[in-house]
C-alpha positions in Angstrom: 100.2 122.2 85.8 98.6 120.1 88.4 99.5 120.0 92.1 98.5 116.9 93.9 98.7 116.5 97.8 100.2 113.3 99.7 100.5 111.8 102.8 101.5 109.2 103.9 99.0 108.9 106.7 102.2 107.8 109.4 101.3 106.5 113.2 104.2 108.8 114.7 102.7 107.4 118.2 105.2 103.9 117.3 108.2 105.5 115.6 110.1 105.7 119.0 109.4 101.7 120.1 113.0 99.9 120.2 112.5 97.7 116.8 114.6 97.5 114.1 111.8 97.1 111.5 108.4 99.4 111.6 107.2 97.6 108.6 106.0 93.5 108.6 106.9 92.3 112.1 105.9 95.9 114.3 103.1 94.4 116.7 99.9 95.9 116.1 99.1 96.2 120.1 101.7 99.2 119.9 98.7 101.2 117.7 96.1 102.5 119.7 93.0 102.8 117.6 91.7 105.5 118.8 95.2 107.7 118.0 94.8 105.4 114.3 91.1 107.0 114.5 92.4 111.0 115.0 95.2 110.5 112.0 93.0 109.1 109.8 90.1 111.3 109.5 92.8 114.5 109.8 94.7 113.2 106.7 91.1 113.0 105.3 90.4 116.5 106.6 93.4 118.0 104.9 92.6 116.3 101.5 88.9 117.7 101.7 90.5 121.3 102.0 92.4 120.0 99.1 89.7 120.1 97.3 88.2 123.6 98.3 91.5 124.7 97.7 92.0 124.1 94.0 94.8 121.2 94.8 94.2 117.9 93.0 94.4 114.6 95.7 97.0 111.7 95.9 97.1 108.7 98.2 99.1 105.3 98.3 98.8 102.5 100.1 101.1 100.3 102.3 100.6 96.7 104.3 101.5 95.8 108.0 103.6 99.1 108.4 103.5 101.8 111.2 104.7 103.8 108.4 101.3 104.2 106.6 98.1 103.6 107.7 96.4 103.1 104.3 96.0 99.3 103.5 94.4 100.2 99.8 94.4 103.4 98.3 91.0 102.6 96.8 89.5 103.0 100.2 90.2 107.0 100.7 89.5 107.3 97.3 86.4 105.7 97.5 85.4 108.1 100.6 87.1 111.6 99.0 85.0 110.5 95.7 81.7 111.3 97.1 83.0 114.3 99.4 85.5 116.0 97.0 83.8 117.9 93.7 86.8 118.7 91.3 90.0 117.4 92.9 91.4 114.4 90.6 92.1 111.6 92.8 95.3 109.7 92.2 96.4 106.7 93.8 99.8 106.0 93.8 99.1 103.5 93.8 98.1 99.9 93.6 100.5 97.3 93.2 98.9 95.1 90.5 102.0 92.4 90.6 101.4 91.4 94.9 97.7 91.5 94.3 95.7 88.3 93.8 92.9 89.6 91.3 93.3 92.5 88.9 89.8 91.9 87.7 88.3 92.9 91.4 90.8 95.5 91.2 89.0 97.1 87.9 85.6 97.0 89.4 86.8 98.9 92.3 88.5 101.2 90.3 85.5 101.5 87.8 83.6 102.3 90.9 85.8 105.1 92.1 85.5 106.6 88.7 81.6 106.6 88.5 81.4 108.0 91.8 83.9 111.1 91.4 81.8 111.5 87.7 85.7 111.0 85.9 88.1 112.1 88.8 90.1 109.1 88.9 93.8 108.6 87.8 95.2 105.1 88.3 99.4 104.6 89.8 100.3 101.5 88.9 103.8 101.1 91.0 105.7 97.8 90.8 105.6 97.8 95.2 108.2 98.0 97.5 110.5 94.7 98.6 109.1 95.0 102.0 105.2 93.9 100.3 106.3 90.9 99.4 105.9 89.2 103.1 102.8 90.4 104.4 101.1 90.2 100.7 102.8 86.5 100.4 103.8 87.0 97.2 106.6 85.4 95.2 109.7 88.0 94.1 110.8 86.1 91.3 109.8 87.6 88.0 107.5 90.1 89.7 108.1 92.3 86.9 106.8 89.9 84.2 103.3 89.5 86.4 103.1 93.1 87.1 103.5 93.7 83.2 100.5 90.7 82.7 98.3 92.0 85.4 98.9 95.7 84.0 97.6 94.3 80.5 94.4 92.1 81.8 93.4 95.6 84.4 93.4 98.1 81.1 91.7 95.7 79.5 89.2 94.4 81.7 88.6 98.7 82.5 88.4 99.0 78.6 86.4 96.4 77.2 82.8 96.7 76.1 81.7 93.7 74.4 80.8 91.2 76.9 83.2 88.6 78.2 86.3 88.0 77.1 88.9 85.5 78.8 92.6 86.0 79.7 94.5 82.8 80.0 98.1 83.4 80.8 101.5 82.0 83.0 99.7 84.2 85.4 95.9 84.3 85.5 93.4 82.2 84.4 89.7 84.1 83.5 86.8 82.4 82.1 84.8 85.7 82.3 85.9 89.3 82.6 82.9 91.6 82.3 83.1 94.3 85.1 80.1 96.3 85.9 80.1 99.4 86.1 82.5 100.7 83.8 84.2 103.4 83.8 83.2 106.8 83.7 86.5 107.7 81.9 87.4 106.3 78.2 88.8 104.1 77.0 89.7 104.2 80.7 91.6 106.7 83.7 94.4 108.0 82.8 97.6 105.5 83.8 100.4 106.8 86.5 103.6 105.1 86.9 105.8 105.4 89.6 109.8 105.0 88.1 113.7 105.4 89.5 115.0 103.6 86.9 115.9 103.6 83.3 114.1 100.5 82.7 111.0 101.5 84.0 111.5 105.0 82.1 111.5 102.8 79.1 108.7 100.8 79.4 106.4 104.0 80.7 107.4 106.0 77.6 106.6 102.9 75.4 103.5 102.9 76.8 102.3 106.7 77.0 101.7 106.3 80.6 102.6 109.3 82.8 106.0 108.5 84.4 106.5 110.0 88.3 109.7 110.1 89.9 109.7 110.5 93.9 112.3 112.2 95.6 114.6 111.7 92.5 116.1 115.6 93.0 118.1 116.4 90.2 118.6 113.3 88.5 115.1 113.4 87.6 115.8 114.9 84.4 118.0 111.8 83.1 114.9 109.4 83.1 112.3 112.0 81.9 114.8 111.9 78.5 114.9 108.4 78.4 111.3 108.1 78.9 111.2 110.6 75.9 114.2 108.7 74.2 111.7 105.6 73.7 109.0 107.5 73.1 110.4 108.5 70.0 111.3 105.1 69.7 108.4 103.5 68.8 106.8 106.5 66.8 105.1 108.6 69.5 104.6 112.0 69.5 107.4 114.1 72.0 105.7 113.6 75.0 104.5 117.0 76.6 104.7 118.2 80.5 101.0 115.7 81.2 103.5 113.0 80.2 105.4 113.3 84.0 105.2 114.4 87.6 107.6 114.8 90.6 106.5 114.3 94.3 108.8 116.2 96.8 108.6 117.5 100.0 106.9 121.0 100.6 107.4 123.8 103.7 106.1 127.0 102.6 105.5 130.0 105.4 104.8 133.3 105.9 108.9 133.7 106.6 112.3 131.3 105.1 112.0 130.7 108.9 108.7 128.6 109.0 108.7 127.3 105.6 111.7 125.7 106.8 110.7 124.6 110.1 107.9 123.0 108.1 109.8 121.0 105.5 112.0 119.2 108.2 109.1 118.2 110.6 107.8 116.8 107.4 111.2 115.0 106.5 110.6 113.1 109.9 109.1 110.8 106.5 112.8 109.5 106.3 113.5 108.5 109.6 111.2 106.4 109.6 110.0 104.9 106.1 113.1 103.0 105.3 113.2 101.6 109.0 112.9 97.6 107.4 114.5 95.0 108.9 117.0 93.5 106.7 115.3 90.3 105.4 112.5 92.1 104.0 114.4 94.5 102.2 115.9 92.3 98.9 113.9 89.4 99.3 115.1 86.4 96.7 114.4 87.9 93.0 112.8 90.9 93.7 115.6 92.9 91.7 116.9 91.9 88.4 120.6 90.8 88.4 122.5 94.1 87.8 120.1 96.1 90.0 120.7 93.8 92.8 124.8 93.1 92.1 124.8 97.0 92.1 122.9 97.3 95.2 125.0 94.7 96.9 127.7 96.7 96.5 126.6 99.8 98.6 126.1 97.3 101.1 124.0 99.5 102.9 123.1 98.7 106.8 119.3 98.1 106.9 117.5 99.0 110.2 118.0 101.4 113.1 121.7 102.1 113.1 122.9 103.7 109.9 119.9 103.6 108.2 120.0 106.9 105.5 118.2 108.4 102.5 121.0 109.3 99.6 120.6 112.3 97.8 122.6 114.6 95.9 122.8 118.7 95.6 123.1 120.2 92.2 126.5 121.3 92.5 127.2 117.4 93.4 127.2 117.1 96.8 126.4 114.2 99.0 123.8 113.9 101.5 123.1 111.3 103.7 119.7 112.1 105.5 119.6 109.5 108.8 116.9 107.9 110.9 116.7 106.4 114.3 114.9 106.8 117.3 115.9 110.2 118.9 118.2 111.1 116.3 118.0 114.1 114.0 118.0 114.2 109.7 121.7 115.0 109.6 120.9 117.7 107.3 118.8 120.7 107.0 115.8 121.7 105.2 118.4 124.2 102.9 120.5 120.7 102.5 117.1 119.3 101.2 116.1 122.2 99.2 119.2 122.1 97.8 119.0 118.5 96.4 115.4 119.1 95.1 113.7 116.4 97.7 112.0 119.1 99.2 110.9 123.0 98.5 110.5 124.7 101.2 110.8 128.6 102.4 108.3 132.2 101.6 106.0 131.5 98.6 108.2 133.4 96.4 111.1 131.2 97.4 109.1 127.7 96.7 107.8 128.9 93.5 111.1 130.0 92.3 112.7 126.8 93.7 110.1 124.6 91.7 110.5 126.1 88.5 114.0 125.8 88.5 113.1 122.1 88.8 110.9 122.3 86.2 113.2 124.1 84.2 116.3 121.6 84.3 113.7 118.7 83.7 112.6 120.2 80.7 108.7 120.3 81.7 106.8 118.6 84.8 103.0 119.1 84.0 102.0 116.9 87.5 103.6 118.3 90.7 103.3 115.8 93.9 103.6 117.9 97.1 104.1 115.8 100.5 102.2 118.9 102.6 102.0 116.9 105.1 104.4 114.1 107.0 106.7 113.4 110.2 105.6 114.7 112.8 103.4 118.4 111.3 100.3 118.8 113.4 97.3 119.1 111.3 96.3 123.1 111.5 100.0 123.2 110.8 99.2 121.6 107.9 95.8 123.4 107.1 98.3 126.3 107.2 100.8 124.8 104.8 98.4 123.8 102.2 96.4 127.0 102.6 99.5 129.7 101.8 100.7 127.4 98.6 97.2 127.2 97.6 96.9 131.1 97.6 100.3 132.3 96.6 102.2 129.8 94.5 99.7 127.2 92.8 98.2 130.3 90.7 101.7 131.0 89.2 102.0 127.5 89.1 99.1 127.0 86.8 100.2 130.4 84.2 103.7 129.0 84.1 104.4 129.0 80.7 107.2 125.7 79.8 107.2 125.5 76.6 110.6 127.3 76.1 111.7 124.1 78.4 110.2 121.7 77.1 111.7 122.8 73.4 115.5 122.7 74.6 114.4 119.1 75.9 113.1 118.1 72.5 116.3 119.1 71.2 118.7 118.0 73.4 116.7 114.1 72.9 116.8 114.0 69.2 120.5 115.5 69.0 121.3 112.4 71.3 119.4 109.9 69.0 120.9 111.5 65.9 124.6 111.3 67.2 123.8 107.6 68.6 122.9 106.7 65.1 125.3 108.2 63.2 128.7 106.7 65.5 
């Protein structure tokens, strides 16, 4: 297994300002850049120590938001490429569909790759609603350019014989021919960020590595369809490289601080859904059933009410609020207990993670969110530092094959009674 480490890189400094949206129209004379300066090169900090730690790296990216302060994941990477030795460095990712040129997106990328000697792993996430305004892109059929751009980036990182051109509805090339290429063939490994059965589909048709964030429980359901369609189209049964989870992640020396630890972290939802209602289901961002279904939650965007569903095992419902000065309305046992977060001693989060792994039937990439909210940085150090030690060895040893078996089984038994009703 491999453990990646995310933050979100969050200016805390602006999440008490009286706005109804901290993403798109949040003036920027509310961030200080000197505080900007501080969180910055912590977060970088903490992913260095990654690196002397054993953990593997993952960063994202998000535009005019207090809620992130990374405007390209390829510019940490960049930086933790020539200060990190043996980490892989994911980014999770870059939004192919709202950017203008995939093309100078593979050089970059190519770059990266070179420079970490064949570190790099590519997310390729469709992007949040809430992109759409500051990147000025058009919603409608965003899918269909993501899956275009998606094609012309793996093939401009791929190909070795000199230009070739790419003439679609969407982009128009006379000459793709990056330089460098990457270190990694036929090119870095392909991560996919999914909450849906469609997009569990199209991953597992592809072979790309399929992530769920914060899916808890329900996680399982699109890991079989992702294994459902990979069966599909004649592919192997995907193993555990074939699918990752990103959760939160308290761990202490007592349940005590672990659990102190996971809910400043969880600050994360008070905050990262704080969107004012027009940028959250702009015009043909969803496709018809998502957005009739969503629709009918009619859920209230913006300060008051805002909430993060999730649900325990045993099928209870949590609502986990946000809001200036409010609290989570649950507690870090409510989050443990819905699989959003892992969080107590080292024995507790490793036990708590591999019955994850166990119900999913095989996770080979684990995404911890070590840091978030509110947690100071040596509070972080600390975090890190005691999951480093006493869980990611066990971690590594587990043995899931017995899981990933009763998965296999429990697929094909579906396919075989499909077929035969």
């Amino acid at each position: 297994m491999r453990v990646y480490h995310f933050s979100e890189q969050a200016y805390h400094a602006a999440w008490e300002i009286e706005t109804d949206s901290l993403r798109v129209t949040l003036p920027n004379r509310h961030c200080d850049p000197q505080v900007a300066s501080r969180i910055i090169n912590e977060r970088l900090d903490e992913w260095v120590l990654c690196d002397e730690l054993g953990l593997d790296i993952m960063v994202n990216e998000h535009h005019s938001t207090a809620t992130c302060l990374s405007p390209s994941a390829g510019i940490p990477l960049a930086m933790l490429a020539r200060q990190t030795k043996r980490a892989r460095l994911l980014g999770l990712g870059f939004a192919v569909a709202l950017r203008r040129d995939p093309v100078w997106l593979a050089e970059e990328l190519a770059y990266i790759d070179v420079v970490s000697g064949g570190r790099l792993d590519i997310g390729l996430p469709k992007g949040a609603p809430y992109e759409i305004s500051p990147t000025n892109a058009n919603p409608v059929r965003i899918g269909e350019r993501g899956a275009d751009a998606h094609d012309l980036l793996l093939k401009a990182l791929s190909h070795q014989d000199g230009p070739f051109s790419w003439e679609s509805e969407w982009y128009d090339y006379r000459q793709v021919n990056i330089w460098p290429r990457p270190w990694q063939q036929p090119h870095p490994p392909i991560f996919v960020t999914g909450g849906s059965p469609g997009t569990a589909r199209s991953t597992g048709e592809r072979g790309h590595v399929l992530v769920t964030i914060l899916g808890g429980w329900n996680a399982q359901k699109l890991y079989d369809v992702y294994r459902t369609r990979a069966l599909e189209v004649g592919r192997p049964f995907p193993g555990i490289d074939r699918f990752g989870y990103c959760a939160l992640m308290g761990v202490g020396e007592t349940e005590e601080e672990g659990h102190r630890r996971l809910y400043d972290i969880a600050g994360y939802f008070r905050t990262t859904s704080t969107v004012g209602e027009a940028f959250m289901n702009p015009p043909g961002y969803m496709p018809p059933v998502a957005n009739a279904e969503w629709l009918k939650r009619n859920q209230t965007r913006g300060r008051a009410g805002q909430h993060f569903p999730a649900t325990t095992r045993d099928g209870r419902k949590l609502a986990i609020g946000s809001g200036a000065g409010s609290g989570l309305g649950v507690t870090a046992q409510d989050m443990v207990d819905a699989a959003i977060g892992f969080a107590g001693t080292p024995d507790q989060v490793y036990e708590q993670i591999v019955a994850f792994i166990a119900n999913s039937g095989g996770v080979g990439n684990l995404m911890i969110m070590g840091q978030g909210g509110e947690l100071s940085h040596a509070e972080t150090e600390a975090n890190l530092s005691l999951f480093a030690r006493e869980v990611l060895p066990r971690l590594q040893e587990l043995d899931q094959s017995e899981w990933v078996a009763q998965a296999q089984e429990r697929v094909e038994g579906a396919m075989r009674a499909t077929a035969t009703a």
